[in-house]
TORGU-205225 format. One record per atom (N, C-alpha, C): x, y, z; residue in three letters. Coordinates in steps of 0.1 Angstrom, whole numbers, plus 2048, in hexadecimal, padded with zeros to 3 digits. Each point is the difference from the previous one (the first is absolute). Example, Ala and Ser with C-alpha at 12.3 -4.5 7.8 and 13.67 -1.06 7.14 Angstrom:
// TORGU-205225
8847C784EALA7F780C800ALA80980C800ALA7FC80B7F9SER80980B800SER7F880B808SER
//
This chain:
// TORGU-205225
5767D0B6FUNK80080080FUNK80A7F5805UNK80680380AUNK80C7F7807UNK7F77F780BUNK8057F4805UNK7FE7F8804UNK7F980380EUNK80A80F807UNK7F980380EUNK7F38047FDUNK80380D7F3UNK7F08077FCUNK7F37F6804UNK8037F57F7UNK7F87F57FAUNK7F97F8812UNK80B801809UNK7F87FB805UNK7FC80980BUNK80480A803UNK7F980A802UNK7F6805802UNK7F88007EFUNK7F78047FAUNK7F27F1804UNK80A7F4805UNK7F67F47FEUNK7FE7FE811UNK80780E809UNK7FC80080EUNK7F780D7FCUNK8008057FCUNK7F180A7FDUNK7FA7F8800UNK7F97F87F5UNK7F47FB7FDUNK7FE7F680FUNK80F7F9804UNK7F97F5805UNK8007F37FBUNK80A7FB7F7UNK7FE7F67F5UNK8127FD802UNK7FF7F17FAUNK80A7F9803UNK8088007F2UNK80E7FD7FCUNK8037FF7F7UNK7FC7F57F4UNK7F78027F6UNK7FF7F37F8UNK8077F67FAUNK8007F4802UNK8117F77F8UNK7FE8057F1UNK7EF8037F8UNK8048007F7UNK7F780C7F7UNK7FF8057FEUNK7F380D7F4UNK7F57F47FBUNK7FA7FA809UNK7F87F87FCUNK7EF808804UNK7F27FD7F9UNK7F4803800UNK7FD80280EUNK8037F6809UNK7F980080EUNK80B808804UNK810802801UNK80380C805UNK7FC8097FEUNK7F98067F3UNK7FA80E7FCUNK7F7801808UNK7FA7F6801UNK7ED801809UNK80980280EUNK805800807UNK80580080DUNK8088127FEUNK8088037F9UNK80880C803UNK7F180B7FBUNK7FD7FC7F8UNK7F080C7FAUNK7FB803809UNK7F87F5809UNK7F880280FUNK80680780DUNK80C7FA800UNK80B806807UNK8008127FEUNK8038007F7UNK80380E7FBUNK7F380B806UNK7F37F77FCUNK7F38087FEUNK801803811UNK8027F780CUNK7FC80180EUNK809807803UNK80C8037FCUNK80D807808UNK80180F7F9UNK8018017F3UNK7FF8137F9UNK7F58007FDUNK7FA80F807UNK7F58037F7UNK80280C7F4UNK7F17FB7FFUNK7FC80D7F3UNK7FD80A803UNK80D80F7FFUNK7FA80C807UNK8068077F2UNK7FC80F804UNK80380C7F5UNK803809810UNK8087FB808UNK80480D80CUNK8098087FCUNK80D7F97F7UNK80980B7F9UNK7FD80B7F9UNK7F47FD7F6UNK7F980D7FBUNK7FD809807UNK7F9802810UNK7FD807807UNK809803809UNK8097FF800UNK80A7FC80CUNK80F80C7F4UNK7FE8027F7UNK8098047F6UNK80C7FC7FFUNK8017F4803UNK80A7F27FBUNK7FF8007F0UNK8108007FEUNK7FF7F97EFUNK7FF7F6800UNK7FC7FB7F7UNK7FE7F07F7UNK80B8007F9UNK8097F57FFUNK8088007F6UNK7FC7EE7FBUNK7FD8047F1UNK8027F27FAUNK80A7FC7FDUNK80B7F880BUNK80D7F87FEUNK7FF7F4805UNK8017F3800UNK8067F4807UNK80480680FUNK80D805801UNK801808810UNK7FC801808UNK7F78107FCUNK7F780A808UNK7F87F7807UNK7FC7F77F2UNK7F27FA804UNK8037F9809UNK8067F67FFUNK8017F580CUNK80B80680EUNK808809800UNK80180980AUNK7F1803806UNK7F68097F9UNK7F5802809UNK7F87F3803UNK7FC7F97FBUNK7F97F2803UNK8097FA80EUNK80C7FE7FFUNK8097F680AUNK80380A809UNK80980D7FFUNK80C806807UNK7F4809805UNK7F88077FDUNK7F2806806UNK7F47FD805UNK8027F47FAUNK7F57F8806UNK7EF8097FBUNK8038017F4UNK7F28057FAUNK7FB7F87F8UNK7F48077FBUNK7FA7F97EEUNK8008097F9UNK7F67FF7F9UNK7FF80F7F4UNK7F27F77F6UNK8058087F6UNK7F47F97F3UNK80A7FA7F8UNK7F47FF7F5UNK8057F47F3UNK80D7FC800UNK80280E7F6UNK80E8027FCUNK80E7FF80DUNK7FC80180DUNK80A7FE80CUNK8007F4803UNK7F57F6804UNK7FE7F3805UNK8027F57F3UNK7FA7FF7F9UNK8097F67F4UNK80B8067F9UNK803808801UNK80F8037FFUNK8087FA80BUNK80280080AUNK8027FF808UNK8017EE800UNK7F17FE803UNK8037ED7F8UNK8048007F8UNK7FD8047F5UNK8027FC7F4UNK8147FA803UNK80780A805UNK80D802802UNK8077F780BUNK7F57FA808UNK8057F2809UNK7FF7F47FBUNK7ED8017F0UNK8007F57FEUNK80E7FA7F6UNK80780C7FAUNK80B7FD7F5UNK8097FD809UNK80680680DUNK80B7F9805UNK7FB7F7808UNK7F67F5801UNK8027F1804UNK7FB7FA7F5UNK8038067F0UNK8017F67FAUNK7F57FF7F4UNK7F3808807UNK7F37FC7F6UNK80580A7EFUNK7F97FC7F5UNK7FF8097F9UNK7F38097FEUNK80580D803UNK7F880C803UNK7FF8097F1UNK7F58047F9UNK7FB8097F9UNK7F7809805UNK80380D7FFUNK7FB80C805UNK7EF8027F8UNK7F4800800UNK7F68057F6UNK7F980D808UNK7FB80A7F4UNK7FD80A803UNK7EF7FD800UNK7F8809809UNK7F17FD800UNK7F880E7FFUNK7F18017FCUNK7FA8077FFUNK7F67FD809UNK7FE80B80DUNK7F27F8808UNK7F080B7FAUNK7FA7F3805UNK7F38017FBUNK7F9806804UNK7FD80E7FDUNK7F580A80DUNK7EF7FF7FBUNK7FF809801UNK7F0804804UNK7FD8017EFUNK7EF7FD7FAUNK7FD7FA7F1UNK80C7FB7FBUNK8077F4805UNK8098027F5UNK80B8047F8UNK80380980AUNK80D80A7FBUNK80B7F8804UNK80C7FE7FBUNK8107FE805UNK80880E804UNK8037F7807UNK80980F804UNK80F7FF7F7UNK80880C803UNK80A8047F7UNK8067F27FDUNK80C8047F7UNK8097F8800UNK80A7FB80AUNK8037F5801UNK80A7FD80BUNK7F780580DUNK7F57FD800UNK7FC80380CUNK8027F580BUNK8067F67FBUNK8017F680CUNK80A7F27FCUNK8097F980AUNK8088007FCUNK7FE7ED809UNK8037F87F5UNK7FE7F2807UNK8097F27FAUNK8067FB806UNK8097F37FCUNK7F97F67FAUNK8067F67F7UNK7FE7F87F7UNK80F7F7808UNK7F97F7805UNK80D7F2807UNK7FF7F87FBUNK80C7F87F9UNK8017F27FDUNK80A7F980CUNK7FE7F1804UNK8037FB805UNK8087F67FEUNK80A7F8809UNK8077F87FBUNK7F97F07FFUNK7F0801804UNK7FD7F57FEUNK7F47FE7F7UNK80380D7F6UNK7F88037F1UNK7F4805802UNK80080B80CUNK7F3808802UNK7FF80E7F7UNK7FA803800UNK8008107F9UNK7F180480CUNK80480A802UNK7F680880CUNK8038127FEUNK7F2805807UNK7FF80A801UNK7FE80480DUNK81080B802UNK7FE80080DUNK800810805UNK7F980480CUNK7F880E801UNK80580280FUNK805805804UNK7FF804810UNK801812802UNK7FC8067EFUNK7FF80D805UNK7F18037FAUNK7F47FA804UNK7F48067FAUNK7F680180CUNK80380080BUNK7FB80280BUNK7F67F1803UNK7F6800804UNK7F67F5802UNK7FE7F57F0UNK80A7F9804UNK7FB7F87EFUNK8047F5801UNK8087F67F9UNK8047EE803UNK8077FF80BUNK8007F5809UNK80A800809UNK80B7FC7FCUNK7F87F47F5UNK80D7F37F6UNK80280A7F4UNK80B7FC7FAUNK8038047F1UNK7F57F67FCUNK7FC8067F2UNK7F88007F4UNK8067F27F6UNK7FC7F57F9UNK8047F87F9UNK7FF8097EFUNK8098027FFUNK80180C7F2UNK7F97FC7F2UNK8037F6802UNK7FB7F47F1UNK7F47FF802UNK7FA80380DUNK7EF7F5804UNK7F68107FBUNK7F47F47F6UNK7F580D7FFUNK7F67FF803UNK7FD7F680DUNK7F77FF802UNK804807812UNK7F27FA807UNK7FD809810UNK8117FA807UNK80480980DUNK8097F9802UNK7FB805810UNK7FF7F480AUNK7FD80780CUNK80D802805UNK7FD80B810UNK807806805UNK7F980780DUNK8097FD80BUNK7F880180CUNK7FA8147FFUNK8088067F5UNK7FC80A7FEUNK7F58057F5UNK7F97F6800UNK7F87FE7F4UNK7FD7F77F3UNK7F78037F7UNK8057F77F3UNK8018097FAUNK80D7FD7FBUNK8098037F4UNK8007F97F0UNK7FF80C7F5UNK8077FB7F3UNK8048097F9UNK8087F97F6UNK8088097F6UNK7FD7FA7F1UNK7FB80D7FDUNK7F97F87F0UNK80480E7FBUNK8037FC7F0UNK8028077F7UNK7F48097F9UNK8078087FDUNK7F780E7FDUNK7FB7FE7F3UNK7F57FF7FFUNK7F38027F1UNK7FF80B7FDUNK7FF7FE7EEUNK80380C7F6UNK80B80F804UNK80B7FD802UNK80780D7FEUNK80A7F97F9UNK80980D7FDUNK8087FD7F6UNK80A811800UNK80A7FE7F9UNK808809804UNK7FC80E7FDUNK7F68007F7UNK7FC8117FBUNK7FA80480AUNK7FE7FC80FUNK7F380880AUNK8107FC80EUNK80C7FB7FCUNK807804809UNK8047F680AUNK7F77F37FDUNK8027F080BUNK8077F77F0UNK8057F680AUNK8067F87FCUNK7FA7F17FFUNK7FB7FE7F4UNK7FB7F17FEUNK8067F980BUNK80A801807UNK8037F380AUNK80080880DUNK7F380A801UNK7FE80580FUNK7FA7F7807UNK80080080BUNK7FA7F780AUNK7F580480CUNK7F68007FEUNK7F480B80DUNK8037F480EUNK80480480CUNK8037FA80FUNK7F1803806UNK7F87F7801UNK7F3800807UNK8017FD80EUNK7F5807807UNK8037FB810UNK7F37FD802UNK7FA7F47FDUNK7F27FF807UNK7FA8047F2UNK8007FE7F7UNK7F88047F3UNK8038137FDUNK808806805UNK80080C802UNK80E8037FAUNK8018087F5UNK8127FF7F8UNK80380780DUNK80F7FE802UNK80780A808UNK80B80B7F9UNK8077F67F7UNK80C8097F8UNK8017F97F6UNK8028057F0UNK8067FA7F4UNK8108027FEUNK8037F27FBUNK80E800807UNK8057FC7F5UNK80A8097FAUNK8087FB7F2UNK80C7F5804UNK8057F77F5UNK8067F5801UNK80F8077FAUNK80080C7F8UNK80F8037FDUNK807802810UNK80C7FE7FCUNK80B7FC80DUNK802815804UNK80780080EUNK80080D802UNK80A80280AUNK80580E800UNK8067FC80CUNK7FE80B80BUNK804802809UNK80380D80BUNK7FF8127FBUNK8037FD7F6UNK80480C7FDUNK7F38057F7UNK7F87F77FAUNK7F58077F9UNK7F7806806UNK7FF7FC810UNK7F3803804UNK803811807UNK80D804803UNK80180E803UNK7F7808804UNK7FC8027F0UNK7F380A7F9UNK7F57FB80DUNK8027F37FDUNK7EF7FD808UNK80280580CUNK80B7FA807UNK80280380DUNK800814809UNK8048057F0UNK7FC810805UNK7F58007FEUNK7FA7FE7F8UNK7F2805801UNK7F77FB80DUNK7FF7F7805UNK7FB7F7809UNK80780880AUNK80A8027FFUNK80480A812UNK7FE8137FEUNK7FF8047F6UNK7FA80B7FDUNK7F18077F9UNK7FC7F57F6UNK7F28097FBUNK7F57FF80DUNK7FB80D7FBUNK7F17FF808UNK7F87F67FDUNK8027FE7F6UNK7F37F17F9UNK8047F680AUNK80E7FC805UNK8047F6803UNK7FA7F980CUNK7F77F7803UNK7FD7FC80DUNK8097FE809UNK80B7FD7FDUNK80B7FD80DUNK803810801UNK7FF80D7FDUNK80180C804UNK7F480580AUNK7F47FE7FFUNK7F17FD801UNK8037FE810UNK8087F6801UNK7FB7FA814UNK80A7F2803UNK7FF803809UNK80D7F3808UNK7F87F5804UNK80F7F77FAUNK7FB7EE806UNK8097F8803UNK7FE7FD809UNK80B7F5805UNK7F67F0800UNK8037F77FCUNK7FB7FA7FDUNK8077EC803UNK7FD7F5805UNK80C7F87FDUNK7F57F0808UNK8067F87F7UNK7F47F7801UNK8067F580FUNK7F67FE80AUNK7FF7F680DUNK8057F27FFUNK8057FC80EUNK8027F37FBUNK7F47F47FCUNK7F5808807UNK7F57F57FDUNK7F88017F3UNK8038087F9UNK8018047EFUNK7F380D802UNK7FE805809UNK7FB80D801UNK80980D7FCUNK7FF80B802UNK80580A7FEUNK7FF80B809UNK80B80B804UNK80280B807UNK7FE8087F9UNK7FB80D7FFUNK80180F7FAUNK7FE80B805UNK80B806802UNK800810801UNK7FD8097F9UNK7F78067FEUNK7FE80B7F5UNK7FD80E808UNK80980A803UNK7FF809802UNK8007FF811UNK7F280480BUNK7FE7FB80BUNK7F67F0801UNK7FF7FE7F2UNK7F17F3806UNK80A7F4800UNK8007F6806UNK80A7F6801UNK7F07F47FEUNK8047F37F6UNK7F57F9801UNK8097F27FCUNK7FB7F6805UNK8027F6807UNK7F67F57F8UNK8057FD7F7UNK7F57F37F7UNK8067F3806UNK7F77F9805UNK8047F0800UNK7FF7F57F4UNK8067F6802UNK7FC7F87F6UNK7F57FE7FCUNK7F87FC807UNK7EF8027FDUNK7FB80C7FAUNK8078107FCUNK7FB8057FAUNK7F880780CUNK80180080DUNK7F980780BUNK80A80A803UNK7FD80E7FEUNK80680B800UNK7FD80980DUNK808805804UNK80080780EUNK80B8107FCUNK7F480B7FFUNK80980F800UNK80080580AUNK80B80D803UNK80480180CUNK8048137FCUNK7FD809807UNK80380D7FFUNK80A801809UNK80D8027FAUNK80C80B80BUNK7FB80E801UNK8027FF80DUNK7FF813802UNK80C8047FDUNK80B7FB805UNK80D80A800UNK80A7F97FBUNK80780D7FDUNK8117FE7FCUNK8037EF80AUNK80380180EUNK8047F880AUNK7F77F27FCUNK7F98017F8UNK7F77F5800UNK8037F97EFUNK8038097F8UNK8037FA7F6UNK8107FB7FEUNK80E805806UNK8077FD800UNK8077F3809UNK7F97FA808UNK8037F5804UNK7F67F57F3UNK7F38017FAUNK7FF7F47F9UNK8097FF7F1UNK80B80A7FAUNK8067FE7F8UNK80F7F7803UNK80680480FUNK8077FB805UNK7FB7F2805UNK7F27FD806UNK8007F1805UNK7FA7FC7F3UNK7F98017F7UNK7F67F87FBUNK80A8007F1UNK8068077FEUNK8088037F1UNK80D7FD800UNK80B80680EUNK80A800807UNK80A80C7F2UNK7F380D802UNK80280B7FCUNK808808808UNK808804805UNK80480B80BUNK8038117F5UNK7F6806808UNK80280D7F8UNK80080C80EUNK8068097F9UNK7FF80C80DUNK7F980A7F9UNK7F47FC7FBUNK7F680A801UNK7F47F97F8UNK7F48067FCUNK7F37F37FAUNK7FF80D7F3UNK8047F77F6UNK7FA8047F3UNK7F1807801UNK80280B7F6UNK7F38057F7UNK7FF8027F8UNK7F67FD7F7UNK7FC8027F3UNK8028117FFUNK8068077F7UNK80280E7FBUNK7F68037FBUNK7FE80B809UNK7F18057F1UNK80780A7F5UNK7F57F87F8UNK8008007F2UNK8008177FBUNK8088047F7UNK80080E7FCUNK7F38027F7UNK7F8803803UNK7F18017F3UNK8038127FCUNK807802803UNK80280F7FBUNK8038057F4UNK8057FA7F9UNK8048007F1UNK7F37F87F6UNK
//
């Protein structure tokens, strides 16, 4: 990224240039990040390509003024945190569904930051509702967070013949795993595979139904899902709201998201014919 990009990308968020890739700059551009892009899958419904490049990506984040998922929004950081300086490793994640199950491979895609004032963090701004701060990478015990409590502890009895990695890592939110997150280094280009499947299978929840999603300044949250628009405050006091119409949903993606679209996504129904 060039110098204009860079700062550009740091009038999206909202954030000032850092003198240095230091820990409390991370905690400042992370939060930044989370209040200004959200977390949507509108491209998928919208029949927008995804392209996994440095570019595309931060073209749509900056020059569009959108978000996306995993693989679009830490890419996207990931690619500002390397041009001011931090060092950035790419890790791939498995999230944690229903009994237990992980989902595919490369199902999810999240940065590993070291800093210049000897931090190592784990940092997320594509998992929708989750830390506001980066993660302390090394710490295995609770770590608060206005988004919860958080930890990252290593994964008991596996081993490479069942397909995890002695050095996997389970991301808890509240005592609850969220994603196992492998420590091998990765880059852009592995997650592809994930990235089609996630904008094409039927299995895929982001095929399933729309969400626009992007966290408040008072550390509440906004969400669009389809027509219900709901409104969590910091206190965890929730307020839903039914759109009737087209006219009613396309102004809260433009004020509340600063989405501008000329027409309101739908979920495609699904072909059961075969």
């Amino acid at each position: 990224m060039e110098s204009a990009e860079i700062d550009a990308y740091l009038r999206r968020i909202g954030a000032e240039r850092p003198d240095s890739p230091t820990g409390s700059a991370l905690r400042e551009l992370h939060v930044r990040h989370l209040r200004a892009v959200p977390f949507e899958n509108l491209s998928i419904h919208l029949g927008e390509e995804i392209v996994l490049a440095e570019g595309p990506l931060v073209e749509k984040v900056v020059g569009a003024r959108r978000g996306g998922f995993c693989y679009e929004l830490n890419g996207a950081f990931g690619a500002l945190l390397t041009a001011l300086g931090f060092e950035v490793t790419v890790l791939a994640a498995r999230v944690h569904g229903e009994a237990g199950r992980l989902g595919i491979p490369y199902d999810h895609m999240a940065l590993r930051v070291r800093t210049a004032d000897g931090g190592d963090w784990l940092a997320d701004v594509g998992f929708g509702a989750h830390s506001h701060f980066p993660l302390a990478f090394g710490e295995r015990g609770e770590q608060d967070d206005p988004g919860g409590t958080f930890a990252i502890d290593e994964v008991q009895g596996v081993g490479r013949a069942d397909g995890a990695s002695v050095e996997d890592l389970d991301v808890l939110r509240d005592g609850t795993p969220q994603y196992r997150l492998e420590t091998r280094p990765r880059v852009l280009r592995d997650f592809v595979a994930g990235a089609w499947w996630h904008r094409t299978s039927p299995d895929s929840h982001f095929t399933q139904s729309l969400v626009c999603s992007r966290l408040t300044e008072d550390g509440g949250r906004i969400t669009l899902s389809g027509r219900t628009l709901t409104t969590t405050g910091a206190d965890g006091v929730r307020d839903v709201r039914q759109l009737a119409a087209d006219d009613d949903v396309l102004p809260v993606y433009r004020e509340s998201f600063g989405i501008r679209l000329d027409r309101v996504p739908a979920v495609r129904e699904r072909d059961v014919s075969g």
